[in-house]
N, C-alpha and C positions, 0 to 999 in steps of 0.2 A: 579363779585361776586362769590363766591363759595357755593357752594352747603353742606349743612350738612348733613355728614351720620349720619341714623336711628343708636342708641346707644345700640339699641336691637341687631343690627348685627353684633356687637362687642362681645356680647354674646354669638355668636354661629359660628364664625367663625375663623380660626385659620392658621398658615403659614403651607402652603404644605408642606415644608421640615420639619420642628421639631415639628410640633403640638400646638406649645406654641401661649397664646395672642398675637394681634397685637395691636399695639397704632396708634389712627388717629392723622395724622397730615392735620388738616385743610388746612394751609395755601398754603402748595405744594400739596394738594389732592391725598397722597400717605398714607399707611399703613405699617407700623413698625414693622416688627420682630426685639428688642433687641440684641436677641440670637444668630442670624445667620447676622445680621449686614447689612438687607436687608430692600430694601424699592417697595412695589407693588404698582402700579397706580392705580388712581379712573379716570374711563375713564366713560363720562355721568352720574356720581352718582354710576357707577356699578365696586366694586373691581376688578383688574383681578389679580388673584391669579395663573399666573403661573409661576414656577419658569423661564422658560426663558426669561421672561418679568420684572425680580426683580433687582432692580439696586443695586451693592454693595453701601454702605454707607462707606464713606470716611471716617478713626479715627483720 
């Protein structure tokens, strides 16, 4: 089962690289920068927001 992130902390947190919203994506428990076409893990419910850790997203 997967853990749901607090929707408040979508509110106040943003991709390292360009600043812009992230979108959660529940199912793969990763977070979404559109812009930069990157995907950061949710590793124990807790984002990790670095860029070294950011998977490209495939188009």
């Amino acid at each position: 089962m997967h853990e749901k992130l607090n929707p408040r902390l979508l509110d106040v947190i943003a991709c390292p690289r360009c600043l812009a919203r992230l979108k959660y994506d529940q199912e793969n428990q990763r977070l979404i920068c559109p812009f930069e076409q990157v995907a950061y893990p949710i590793e124990n419910g807790v984002p990790v927001l670095l860029a070294e850790k950011a998977e490209t997203l495939k188009e």
